[in-house]
C-alpha positions as CSV (number, residue, x, y, z in Angstrom):
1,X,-9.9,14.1,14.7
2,X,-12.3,13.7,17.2
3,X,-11.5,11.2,20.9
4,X,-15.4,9.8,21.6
5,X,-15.6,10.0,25.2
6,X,-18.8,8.6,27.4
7,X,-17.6,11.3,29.8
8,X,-18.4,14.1,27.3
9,X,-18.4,17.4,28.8
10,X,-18.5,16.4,31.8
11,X,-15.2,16.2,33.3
12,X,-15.4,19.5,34.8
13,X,-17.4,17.9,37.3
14,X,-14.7,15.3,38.0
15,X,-12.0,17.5,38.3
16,X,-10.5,16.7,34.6
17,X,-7.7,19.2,33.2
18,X,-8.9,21.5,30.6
19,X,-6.2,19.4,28.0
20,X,-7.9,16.2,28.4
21,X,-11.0,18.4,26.0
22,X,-9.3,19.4,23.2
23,X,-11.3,17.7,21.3
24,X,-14.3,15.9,22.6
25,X,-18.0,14.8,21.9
26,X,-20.9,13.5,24.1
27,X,-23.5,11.4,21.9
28,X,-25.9,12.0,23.9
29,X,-28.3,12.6,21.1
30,X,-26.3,11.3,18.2
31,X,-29.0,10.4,15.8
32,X,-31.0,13.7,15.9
33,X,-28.4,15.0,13.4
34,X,-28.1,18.3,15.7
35,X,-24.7,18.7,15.8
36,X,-22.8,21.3,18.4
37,X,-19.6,22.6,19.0
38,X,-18.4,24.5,21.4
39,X,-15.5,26.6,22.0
40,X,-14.0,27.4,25.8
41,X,-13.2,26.6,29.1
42,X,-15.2,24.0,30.2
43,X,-13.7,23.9,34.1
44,X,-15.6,27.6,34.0
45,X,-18.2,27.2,36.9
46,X,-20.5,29.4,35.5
47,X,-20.7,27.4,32.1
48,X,-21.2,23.9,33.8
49,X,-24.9,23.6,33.6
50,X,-25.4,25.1,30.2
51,X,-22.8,22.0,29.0
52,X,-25.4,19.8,30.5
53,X,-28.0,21.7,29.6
54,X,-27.3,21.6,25.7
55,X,-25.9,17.9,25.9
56,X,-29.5,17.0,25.9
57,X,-30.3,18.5,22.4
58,X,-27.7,16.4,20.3
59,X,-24.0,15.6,20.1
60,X,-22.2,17.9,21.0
61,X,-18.3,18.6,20.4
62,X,-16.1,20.6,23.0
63,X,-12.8,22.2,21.9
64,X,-10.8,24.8,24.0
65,X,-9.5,27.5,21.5
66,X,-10.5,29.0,18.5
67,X,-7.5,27.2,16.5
68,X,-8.9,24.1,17.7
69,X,-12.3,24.7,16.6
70,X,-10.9,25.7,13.2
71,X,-9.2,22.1,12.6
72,X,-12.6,20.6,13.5
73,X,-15.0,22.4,11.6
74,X,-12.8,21.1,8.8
75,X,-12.2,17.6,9.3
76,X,-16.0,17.0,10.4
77,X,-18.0,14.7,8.4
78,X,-20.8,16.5,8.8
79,X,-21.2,20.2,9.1
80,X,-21.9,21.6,12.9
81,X,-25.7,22.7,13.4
82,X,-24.3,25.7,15.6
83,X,-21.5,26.9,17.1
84,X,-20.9,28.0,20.6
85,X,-18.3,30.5,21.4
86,X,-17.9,30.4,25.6
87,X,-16.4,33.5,26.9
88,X,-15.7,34.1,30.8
89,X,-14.9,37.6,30.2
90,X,-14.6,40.2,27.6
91,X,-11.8,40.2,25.0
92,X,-10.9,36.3,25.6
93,X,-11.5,35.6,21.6
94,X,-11.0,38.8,19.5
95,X,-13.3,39.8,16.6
96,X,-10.9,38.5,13.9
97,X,-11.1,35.2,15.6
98,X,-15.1,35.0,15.3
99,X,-14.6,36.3,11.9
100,X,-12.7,33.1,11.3
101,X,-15.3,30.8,12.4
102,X,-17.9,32.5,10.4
103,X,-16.1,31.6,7.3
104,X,-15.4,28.3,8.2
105,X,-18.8,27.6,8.9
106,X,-20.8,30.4,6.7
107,X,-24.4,28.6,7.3
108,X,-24.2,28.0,11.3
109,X,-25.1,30.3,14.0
110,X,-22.8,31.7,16.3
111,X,-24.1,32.2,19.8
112,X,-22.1,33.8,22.8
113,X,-22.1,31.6,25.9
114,X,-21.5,34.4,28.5
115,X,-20.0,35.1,31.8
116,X,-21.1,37.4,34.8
117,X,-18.1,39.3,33.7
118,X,-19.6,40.5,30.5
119,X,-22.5,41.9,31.6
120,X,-21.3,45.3,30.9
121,X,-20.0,44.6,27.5
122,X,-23.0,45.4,25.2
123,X,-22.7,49.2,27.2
124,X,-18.8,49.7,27.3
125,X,-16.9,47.0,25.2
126,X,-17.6,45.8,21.7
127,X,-19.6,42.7,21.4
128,X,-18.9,40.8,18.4
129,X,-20.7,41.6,15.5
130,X,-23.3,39.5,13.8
131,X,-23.5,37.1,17.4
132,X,-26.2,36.0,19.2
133,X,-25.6,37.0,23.3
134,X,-27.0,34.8,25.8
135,X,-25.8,35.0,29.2
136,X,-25.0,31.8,31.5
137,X,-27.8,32.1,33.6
138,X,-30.5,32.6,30.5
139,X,-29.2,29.6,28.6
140,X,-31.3,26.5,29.9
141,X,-34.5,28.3,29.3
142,X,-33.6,30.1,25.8
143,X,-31.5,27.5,24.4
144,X,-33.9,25.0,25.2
145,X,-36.4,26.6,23.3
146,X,-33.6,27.2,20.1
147,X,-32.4,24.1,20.4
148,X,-35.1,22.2,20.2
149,X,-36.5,24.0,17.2
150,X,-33.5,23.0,15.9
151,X,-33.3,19.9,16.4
152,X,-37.0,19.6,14.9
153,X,-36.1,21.3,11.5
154,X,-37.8,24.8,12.7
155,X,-36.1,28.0,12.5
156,X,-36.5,30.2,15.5
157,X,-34.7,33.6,16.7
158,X,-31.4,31.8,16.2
159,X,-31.9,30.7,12.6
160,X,-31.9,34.3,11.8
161,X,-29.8,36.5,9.7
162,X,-26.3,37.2,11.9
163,X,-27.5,41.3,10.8
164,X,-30.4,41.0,12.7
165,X,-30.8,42.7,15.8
166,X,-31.8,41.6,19.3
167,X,-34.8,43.2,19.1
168,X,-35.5,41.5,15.9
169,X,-34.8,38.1,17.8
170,X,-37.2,38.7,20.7
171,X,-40.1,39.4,18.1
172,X,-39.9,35.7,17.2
173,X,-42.3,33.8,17.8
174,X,-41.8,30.9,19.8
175,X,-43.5,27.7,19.3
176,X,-46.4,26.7,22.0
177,X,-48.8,23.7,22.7
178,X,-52.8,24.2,22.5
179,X,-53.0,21.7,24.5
180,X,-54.7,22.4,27.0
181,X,-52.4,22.0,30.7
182,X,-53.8,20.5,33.8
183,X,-52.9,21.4,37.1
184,X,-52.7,24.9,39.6
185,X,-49.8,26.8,39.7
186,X,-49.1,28.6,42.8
187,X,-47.4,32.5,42.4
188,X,-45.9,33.3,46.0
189,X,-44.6,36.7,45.1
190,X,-44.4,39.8,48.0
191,X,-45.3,42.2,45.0
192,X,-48.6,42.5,43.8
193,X,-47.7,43.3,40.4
194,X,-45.3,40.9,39.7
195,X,-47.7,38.0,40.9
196,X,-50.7,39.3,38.7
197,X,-47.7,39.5,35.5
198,X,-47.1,35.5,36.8
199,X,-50.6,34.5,36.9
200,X,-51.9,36.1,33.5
201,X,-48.7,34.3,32.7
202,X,-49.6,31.0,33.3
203,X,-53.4,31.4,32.5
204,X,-52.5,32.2,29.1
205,X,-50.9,29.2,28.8
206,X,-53.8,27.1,30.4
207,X,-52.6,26.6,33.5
208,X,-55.0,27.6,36.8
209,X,-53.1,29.8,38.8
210,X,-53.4,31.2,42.4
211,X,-51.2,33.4,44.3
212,X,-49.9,32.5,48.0
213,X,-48.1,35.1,50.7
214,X,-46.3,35.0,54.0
215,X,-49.7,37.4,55.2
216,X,-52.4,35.5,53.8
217,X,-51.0,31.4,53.0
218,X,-53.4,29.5,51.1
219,X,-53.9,25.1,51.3
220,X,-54.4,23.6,47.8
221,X,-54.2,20.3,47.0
222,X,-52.6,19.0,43.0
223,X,-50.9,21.7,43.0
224,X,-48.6,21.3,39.7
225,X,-45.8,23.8,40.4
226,X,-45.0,26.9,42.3
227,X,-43.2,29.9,40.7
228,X,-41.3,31.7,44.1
229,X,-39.9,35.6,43.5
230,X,-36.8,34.6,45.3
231,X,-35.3,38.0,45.4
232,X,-32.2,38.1,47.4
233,X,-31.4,34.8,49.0
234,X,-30.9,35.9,52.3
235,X,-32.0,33.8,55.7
236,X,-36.1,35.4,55.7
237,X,-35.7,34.1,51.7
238,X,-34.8,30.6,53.3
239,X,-37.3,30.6,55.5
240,X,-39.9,31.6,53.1
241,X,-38.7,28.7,50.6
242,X,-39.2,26.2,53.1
243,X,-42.8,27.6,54.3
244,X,-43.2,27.2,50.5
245,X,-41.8,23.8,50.4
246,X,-43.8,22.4,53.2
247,X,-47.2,24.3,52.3
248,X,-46.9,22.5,48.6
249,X,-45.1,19.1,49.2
250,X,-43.9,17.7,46.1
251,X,-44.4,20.4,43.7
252,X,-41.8,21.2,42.0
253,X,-40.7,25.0,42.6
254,X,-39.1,27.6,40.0
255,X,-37.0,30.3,41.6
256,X,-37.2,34.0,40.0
257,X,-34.0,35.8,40.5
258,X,-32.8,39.6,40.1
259,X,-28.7,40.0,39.4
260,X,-28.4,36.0,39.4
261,X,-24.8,34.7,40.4
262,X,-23.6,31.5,40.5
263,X,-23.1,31.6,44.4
264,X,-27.3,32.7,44.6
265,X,-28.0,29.7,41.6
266,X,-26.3,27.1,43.0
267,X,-27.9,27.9,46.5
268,X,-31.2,27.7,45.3
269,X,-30.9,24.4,43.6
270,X,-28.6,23.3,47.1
271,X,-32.5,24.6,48.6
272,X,-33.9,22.0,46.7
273,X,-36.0,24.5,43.9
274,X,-35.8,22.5,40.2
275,X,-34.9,25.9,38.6
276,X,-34.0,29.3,38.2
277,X,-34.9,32.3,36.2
278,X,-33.0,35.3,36.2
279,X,-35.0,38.2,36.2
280,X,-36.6,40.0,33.8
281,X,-38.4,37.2,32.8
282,X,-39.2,36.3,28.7
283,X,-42.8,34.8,28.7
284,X,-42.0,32.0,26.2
285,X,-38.7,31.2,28.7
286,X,-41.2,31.0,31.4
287,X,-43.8,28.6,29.7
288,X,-40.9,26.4,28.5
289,X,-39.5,26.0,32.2
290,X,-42.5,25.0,33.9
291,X,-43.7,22.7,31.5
292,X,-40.7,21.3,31.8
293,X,-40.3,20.7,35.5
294,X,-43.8,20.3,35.7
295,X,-43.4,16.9,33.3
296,X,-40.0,15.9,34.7
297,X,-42.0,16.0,38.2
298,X,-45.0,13.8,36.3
299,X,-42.1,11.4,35.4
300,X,-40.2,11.3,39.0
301,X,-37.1,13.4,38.6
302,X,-37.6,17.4,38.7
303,X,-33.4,18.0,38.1
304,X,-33.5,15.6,35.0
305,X,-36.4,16.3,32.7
306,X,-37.4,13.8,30.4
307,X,-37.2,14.0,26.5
């Protein structure tokens, strides 16, 4: 049933037609036992970095309709781990459809991967019952966090009843290191309050933190990260980031955006910032991020963090 492909995923960055995934898998982490499937258009724009993004948890299977995703959660060897339903804009699977894959696979989560165009849907449509929402530009951070609870035998927000609420699913504790961080962390945020949120933050994760401003620049030296309120990226914005960038050469630096689109994202990253966040900011989603580009940094490549 399933075509093994080193390509994975990843032909949407190499200009592959949507048939040549009808079925695929990228091992990229075949041994874990985390197994993955997801459901949509992978030539989606928006959806391109949360495919690489949950590549790196375990192997993971691509199929482009529901249909599809039926025949393969029943001729898998081994039952999926979760299932990703990827939907570009509202009513592009129907309820009946989801219902399907819940029966198919009764014990795996269902989590929507979500477009800029359903934004509004929680407040005028009908989300799907019983399905985790996670929109494109929250999924490195918060499936990072599920999916590596996963992949570790830990149940986490996801590994939840499908009746529990979102609300239920943000009281969930997510896991955290005592150990104890070293380095400074530089806040350059225009708003006071938001750069006193940032630095209790990161001090109560262990990290030293100091904020910076365009009024008063400070001079540090091992300085482990910078977390930048990017606001709207308009030409000051660019200037600031670069001010930023040469103050605190090396470091790597974490953008914080409001109303995130994939124009603004893929600017920032074209800026050279390791990563975004789209605004408002979960705590635990924060601590995951910069410990992560703070140790991909450590280990030379701030775009491709280490496992």
């Amino acid at each position: 049933m399933r075509e093994q492909t080193e390509a994975g995923s990843r032909g949407s960055e190499i200009g592959e037609s949507p048939a040549a995934f009808e079925t695929s898998i990228c091992e990229a982490d075949a041994d874990a036992g985390l197994q993955v499937l997801l459901i949509g258009d992978t030539m989606h724009g928006e959806f391109r970095s949360a495919i690489e993004a949950t590549e790196q948890h375990g192997a993971l299977a691509i199929v482009r309709d529901i249909a599809s995703a039926l025949d393969e959660l029943e001729s898998a060897s081994t039952p999926y781990s979760i299932i990703i339903v990827a939907q570009a804009r509202p009513g592009e699977y129907s309820d009946a459809e989801i219902d399907a894959l819940r029966r198919a696979a009764p014990l795996a989560p269902i989590v929507a991967l979500l477009g800029s165009l359903c934004e509004g849907e929680a407040r005028s449509g009908k989300p799907w019952p019983g399905v985790i929402r996670v929109y494109w530009h929250q999924w490195r951070q918060r499936a990072g966090i599920e999916l590596a609870a996963l992949k570790a035998g830990h149940s986490l927000a996801w590994s939840l009843p499908a009746t529990s609420s979102d609300e239920e699913r943000l009281l969930v504790p997510a896991p955290r290191s005592f150990d104890r961080r070293q380095g400074l962390v530089i806040i350059a945020a225009k708003s006071f309050e938001v750069a006193d949120w940032l630095a209790d933050a990161c001090r109560n994760r262990g990290w030293a933190a100091v904020r910076t401003s365009a009024a008063r620049p400070i001079e540090a030296d091992g300085v482990a990260a910078v977390l930048w309120d990017a606001e709207l990226t308009d030409e000051a914005n660019v200037s600031e980031l670069a001010a930023i960038q040469a103050s605190f050469p090396g470091a790597p630096i974490i953008a914080l955006a409001d109303f995130l689109r994939i124009e603004q994202y893929e600017r920032l990253l074209a800026l050279g910032v390791a990563a975004v966040l789209s605004k408002p900011v979960v705590l635990a989603e924060l601590s995951w991020q910069l410990e992560e580009a703070v140790g991909a940094e450590r280990n030379g490549d701030c775009r491709a963090p280490s496992k």
